[in-house]
N, C-alpha and C positions, 0 to 999 in steps of 0.2 A: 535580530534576536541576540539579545548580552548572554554571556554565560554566566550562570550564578555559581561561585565558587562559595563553600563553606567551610568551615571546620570540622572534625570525627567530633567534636562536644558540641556543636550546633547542629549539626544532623542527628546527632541522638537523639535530639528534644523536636525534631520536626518534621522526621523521616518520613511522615504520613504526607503530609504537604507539598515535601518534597521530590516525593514520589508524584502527586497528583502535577506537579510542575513538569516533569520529565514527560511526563501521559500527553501532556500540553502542546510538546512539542521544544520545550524550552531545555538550553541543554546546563545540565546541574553536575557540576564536578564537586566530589569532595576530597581535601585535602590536611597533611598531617605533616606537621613541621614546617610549613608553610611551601612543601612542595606536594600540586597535585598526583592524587594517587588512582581514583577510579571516579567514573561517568556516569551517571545515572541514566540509560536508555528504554524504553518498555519497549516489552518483547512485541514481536509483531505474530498477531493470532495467524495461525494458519486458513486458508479458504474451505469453507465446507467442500468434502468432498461430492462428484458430482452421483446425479442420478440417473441413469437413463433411461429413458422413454420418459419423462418428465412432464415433456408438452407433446408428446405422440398426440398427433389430430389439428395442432394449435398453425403449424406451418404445410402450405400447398405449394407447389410446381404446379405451372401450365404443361395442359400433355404433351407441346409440343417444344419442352424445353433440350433436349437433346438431339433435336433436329438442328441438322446443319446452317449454318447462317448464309443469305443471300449474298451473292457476290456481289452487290451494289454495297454490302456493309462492309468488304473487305476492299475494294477497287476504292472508297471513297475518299479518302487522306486523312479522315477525320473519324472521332466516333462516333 
């Protein structure tokens, strides 16, 4: 991935594109006096917060999932 380096007078005229470049993934630096000045990064959305009871019903345990495991499953070397 190149970095696209611009001018503050070519970014005025294309900052929308610009923008859709950085969205991209692609990293866009603009700069002013031909030293870069700032990066154009999009912001990363946050995760919806969650809900709970969401899937209440949707996941089972067998009833005998808290019963102790056999000792041929511990003694064996293996899983």
């Amino acid at each position: 991935m190149a970095t696209k380096i611009v001018t503050v007078q070519e970014a005025e005229g294309h900052l929308l594109e610009l923008i859709g470049l950085a969205e991209q993934g692609e990293e866009v630096v603009i700069a002013h006096n031909d030293q870069p000045k700032v990066k154009l990064v999009p912001l990363i959305q946050s995760p919806k917060k969650r809900v709970f009871g969401q899937h209440r019903g949707k996941v089972w345990m067998r009833s005998d999932f808290d019963d102790p495991l056999p000792d041929d499953f511990w003694l064996s070397g293996s899983p």
